[in-house]
C-alpha positions in Angstrom: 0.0 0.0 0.0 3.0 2.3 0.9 4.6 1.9 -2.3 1.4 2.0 -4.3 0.8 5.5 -3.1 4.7 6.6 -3.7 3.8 5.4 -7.0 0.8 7.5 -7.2 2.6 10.3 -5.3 5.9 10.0 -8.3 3.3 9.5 -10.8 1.7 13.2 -9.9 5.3 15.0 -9.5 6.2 13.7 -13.1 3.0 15.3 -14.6 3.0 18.3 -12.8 6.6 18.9 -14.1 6.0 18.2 -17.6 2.8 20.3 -17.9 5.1 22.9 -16.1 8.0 23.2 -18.7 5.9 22.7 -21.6 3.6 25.6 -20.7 7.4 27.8 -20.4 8.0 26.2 -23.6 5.1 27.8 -25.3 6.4 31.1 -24.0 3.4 33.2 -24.8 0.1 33.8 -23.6 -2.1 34.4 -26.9 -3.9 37.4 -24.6 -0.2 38.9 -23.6 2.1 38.6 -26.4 5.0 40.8 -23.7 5.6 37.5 -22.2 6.9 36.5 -25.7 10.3 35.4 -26.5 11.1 36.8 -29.9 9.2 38.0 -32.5 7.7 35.0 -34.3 6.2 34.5 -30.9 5.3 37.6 -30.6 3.2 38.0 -33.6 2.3 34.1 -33.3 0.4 35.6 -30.1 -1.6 38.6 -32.1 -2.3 36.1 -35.1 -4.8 34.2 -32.7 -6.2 37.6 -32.2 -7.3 38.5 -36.1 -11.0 37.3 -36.0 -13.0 36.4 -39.5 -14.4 37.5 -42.7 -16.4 40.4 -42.4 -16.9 40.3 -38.6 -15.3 44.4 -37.7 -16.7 47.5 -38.9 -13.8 49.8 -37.7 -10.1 48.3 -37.9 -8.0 51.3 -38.4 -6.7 55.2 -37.1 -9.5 57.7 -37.9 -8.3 59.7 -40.3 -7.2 62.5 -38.0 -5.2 60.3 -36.0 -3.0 59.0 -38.9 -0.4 62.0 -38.3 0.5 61.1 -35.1 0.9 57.9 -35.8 3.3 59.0 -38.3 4.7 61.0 -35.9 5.3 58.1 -33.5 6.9 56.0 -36.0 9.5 58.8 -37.1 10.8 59.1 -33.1 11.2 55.5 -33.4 13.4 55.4 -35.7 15.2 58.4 -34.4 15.3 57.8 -31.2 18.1 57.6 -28.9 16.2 57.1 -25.8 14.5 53.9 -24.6 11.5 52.6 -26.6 9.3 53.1 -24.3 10.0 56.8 -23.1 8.3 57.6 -26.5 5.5 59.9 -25.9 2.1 58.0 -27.4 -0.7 60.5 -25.5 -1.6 61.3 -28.9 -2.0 58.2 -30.5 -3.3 56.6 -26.6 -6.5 59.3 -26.7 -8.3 56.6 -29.2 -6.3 53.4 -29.3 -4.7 51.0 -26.9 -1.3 51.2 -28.5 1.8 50.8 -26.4 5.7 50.4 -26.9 7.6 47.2 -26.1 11.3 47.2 -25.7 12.0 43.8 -26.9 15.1 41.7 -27.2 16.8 44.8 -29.3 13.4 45.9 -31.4 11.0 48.6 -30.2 7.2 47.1 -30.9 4.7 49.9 -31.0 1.1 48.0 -31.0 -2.3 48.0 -30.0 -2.9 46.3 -26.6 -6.4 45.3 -27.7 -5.7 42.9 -30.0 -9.1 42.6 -31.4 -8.6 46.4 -33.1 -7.4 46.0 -36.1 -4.3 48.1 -36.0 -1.3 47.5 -37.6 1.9 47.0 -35.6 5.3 48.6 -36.5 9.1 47.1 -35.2 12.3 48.7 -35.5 15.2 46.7 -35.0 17.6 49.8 -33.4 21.2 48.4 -34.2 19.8 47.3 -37.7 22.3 47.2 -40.4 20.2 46.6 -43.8 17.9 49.5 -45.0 14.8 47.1 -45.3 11.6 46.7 -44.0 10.0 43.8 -44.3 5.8 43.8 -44.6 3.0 41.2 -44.3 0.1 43.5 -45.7 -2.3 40.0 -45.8 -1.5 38.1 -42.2 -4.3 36.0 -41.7 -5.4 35.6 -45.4 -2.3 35.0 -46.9 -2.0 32.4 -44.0 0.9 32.7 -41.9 2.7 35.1 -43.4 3.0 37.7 -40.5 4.8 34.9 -38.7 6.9 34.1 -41.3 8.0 37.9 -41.5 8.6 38.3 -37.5 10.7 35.4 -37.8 12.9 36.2 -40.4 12.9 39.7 -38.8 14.5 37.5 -35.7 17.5 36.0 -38.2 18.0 38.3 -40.7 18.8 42.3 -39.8 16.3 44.2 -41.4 16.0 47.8 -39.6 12.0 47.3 -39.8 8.8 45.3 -39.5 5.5 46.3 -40.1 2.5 43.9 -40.1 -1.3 44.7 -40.9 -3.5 44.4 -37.8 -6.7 42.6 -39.4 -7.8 40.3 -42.5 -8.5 41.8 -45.6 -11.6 40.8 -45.7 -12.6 42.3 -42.2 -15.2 44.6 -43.5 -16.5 44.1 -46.6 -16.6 47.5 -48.0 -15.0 48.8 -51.4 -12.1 50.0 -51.0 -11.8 53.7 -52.1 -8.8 53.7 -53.5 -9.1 50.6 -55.5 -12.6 49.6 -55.6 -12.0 46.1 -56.3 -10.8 45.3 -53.2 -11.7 45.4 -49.4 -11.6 48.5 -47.8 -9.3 46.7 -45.2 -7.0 45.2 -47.7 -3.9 47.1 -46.5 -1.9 46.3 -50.2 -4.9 48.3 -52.0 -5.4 51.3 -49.6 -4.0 54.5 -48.6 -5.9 55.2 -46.1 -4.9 54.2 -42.3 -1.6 53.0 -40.3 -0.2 50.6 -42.8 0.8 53.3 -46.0 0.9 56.1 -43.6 4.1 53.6 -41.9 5.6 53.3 -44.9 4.8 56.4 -46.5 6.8 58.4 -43.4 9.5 55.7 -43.6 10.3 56.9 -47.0 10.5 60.3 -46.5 12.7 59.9 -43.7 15.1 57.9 -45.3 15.2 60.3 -47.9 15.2 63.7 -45.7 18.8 62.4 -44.2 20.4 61.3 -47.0 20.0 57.3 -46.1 20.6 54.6 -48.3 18.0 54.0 -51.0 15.4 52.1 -48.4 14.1 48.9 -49.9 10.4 46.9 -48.9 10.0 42.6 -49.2 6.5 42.0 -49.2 5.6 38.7 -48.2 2.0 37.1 -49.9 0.4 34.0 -50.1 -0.7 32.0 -53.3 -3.1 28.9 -53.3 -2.0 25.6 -54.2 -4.2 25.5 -57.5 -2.4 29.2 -58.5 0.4 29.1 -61.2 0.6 25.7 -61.7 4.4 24.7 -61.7 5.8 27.9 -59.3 6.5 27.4 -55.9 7.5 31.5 -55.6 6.9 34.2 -57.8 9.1 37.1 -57.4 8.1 40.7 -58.9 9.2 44.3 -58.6 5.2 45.2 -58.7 5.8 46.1 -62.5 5.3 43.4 -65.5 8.9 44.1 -66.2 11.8 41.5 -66.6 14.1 42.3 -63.4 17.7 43.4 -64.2 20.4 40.5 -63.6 22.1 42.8 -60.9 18.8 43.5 -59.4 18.0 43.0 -55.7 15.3 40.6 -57.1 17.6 38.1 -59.4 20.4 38.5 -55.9 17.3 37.2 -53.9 16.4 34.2 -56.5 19.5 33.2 -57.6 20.2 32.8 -53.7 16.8 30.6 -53.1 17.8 28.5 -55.9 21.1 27.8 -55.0 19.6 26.5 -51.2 16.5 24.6 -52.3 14.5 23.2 -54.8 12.0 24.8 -55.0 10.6 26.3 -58.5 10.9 30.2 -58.5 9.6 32.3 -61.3 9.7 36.1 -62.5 8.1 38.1 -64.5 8.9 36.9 -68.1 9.5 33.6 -67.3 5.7 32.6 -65.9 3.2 33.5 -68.3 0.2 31.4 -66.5 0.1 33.4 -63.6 -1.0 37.2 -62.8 0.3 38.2 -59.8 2.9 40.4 -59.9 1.4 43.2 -57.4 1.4 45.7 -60.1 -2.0 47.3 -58.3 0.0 47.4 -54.7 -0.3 50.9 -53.7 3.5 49.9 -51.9 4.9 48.9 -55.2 3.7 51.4 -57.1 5.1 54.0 -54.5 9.1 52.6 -54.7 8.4 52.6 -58.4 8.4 56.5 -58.6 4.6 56.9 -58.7 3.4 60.1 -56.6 1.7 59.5 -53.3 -1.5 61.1 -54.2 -1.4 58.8 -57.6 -0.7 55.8 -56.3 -4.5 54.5 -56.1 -5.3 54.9 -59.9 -1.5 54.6 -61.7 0.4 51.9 -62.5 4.5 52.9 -62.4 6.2 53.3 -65.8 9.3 51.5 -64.7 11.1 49.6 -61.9 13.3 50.9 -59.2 14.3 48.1 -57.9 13.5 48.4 -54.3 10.6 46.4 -53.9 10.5 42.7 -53.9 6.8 41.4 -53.8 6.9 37.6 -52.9 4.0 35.4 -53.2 4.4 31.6 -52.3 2.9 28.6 -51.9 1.4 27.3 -48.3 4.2 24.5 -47.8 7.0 27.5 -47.9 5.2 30.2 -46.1 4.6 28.2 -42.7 7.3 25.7 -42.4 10.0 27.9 -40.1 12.9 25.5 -41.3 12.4 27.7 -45.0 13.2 31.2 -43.0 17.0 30.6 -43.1 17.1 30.1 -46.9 15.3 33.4 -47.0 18.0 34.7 -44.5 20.8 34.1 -46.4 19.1 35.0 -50.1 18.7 38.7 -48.1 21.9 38.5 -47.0 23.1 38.0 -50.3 21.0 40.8 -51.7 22.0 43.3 -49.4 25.3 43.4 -48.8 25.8 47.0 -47.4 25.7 47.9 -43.8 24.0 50.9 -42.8 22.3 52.2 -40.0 19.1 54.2 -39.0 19.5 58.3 -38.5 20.8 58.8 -35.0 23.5 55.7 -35.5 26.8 54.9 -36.9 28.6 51.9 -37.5 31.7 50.9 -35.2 32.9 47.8 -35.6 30.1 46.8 -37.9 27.7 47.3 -35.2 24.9 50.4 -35.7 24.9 52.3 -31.8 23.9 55.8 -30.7 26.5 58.4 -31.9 27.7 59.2 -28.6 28.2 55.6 -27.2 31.9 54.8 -27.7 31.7 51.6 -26.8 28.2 48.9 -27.7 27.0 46.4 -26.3 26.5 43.1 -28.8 22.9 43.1 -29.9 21.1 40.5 -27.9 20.4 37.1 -30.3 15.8 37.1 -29.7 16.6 33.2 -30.4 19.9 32.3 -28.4 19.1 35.0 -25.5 15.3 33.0 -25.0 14.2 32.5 -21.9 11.2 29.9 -22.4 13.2 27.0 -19.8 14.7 29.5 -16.9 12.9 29.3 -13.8 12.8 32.1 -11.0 13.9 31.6 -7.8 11.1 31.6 -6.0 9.2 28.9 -8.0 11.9 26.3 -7.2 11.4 27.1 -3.8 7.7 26.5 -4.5 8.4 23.2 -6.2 10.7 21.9 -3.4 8.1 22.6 -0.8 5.3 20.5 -3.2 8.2 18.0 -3.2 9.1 17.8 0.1 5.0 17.4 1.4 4.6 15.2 -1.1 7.4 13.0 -1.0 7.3 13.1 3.0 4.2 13.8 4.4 2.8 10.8 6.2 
């Protein structure tokens, strides 16, 4: 009888142990993305947050609130103060939106999770003048995860990912009326352009290298039979062989197998974002024209990348993206109020930097406080000795 119950006693300890360390494992509660380790959790936290088709009548920034959102993404990526000393009482009269300092990136996004709002990273010790977007998370399944996690490996100076489906509200879109008013790839209106439409202008207001955007899409499996990945420059153009596009294939065909198609090569399939407001911006059109022209020509500093499902959310694919990025942008630069010492991008004043933490090394999913193994010993100790 004694041992039965140490049995039962051993049996209970094992379980409560396991469901322990597998809960740390997880890292992230889906309602508190903070407790996150890097950003694919991060983001793998808000994903569970993006609801369904046509189920929100509001899921961006009124109108009048769009310039200080602007304004709040230009001090980030000026700053030289903590993340989080940022003043949002502009932006926080309407929204829930708060600043994470987080394993090297500042995270500005919108506490309630269920808004809509898009959420904008930047990495501050960056050294590649790119921003990565996921302008279709939910829709074009997984690919906000996919994004944060490259972000993770790969050091782009910014993310920014759309806060709600494209089909969240059913409207027309004004700007391109055959689209969804919430499809942030077809609009000019909210967060997501005005992000990128400030990120430009800075980057061009100090004299910064030419900025460049990867936009990460989704294709289905029945879409342009016989490509895996489509690469375009959002123009029905054949891509130079030095461009930042050939860099990027050349790179993904060298790592896998996987077919990979430009324009000129794939005549089955149409999507080349040539109506992506985005695109059409890096391609030279004016802001105020974006919604209605299509660019004359290619700059060369947007890469639109639609995939199939199989790519997009396996996590083992991210490091052949990694190193085709790498390869494409070979440059080190840094963001305005930074310089480069020892190929690191720090605050102009700080002589000496600190290594930039690794989000995937530096995790802290298995560490334990102190005073939960004091909290486990006592369980153990009545458990194991309690008569």
């Amino acid at each position: 009888m004694f041992l039965k119950r140490k049995s039962q006693q051993l049996l209970f300890l094992f379980l409560f142990f396991v469901l322990l360390f597998s809960q740390n494992k997880v890292g992230c509660v889906c309602t508190d993305p903070e407790n996150s380790n890097n950003l694919e959790e991060f983001f793998t936290c808000i994903f569970e947050n993006y609801g369904s088709e046509g189920d929100r009548s509001e899921f961006d920034l009124p109108e009048d609130q769009i310039s200080s959102w602007q304004q709040v993404v230009e001090d980030m990526i000026k700053t030289e103060i903590e993340c989080k000393s940022i003043d949002l009482r502009t932006l926080a009269e309407t929204t829930n939106f708060k600043i994470e300092e987080h394993h090297g990136f500042c995270i500005l996004y919108d506490t309630l999770l269920e808004s809509g709002l898009s959420s904008f990273v930047v990495r501050k010790n960056g050294t590649r003048a790119v921003i990565l977007s996921a302008p279709h998370p939910r829709f074009d399944y997984k690919t906000c995860i996919q994004a944060a996690s490259i972000m993770d490996i790969f050091p782009a100076q910014m993310l920014i990912i759309a806060g709600s489906r494209r089909d969240t509200c059913l409207n027309a879109s004004t700007c391109q009326s055959n689209y969804y008013v919430a499809d942030r790839a077809h609009n000019t209106l909210g967060d997501y352009y005005g992000a990128i439409e400030i990120v430009k202008e800075i980057f061009s207001e100090n004299n910064l290298p030419e900025l460049s955007q990867i936009d990460f899409h989704g294709m289905s499996t029945t879409t342009c039979n016989g490509t895996d990945v489509l690469l375009s420059e959002g123009i029905k153009v054949e891509p130079q062989d030095d461009s930042l596009l050939m860099k990027i294939k050349e790179s993904l065909q060298e790592q896998t197998s996987w077919s990979i198609h430009n324009y000129g090569e794939q005549h089955e399939c149409d999507l080349y974002g040539t109506t992506n407001v985005m695109g059409r911006l890096y391609n030279g059109v004016n802001s105020n024209e974006v919604c209605g022209t299509f660019a004359d020509e290619s700059y060369g500093r947007f890469v639109h990348i639609e995939q199939k499902y199989f790519i997009r959310t396996d996590r083992d694919t991210d490091a052949f993206y990694k190193n085709a990025f790498l390869n494409a942008f070979e440059s080190d630069s840094c963001l305005p109020t930074r310089e480069l010492i020892n190929d690191k991008c720090v605050i102009k004043s700080d002589p000496d930097p600190d290594p930039d933490p690794d989000p995937h090394t530096e995790s802290s999913s298995l560490l334990v406080s102190f005073s939960q193994i004091i909290f486990f010993l006592q369980i153990i100790f009545f458990v194991l000795f309690k008569r």
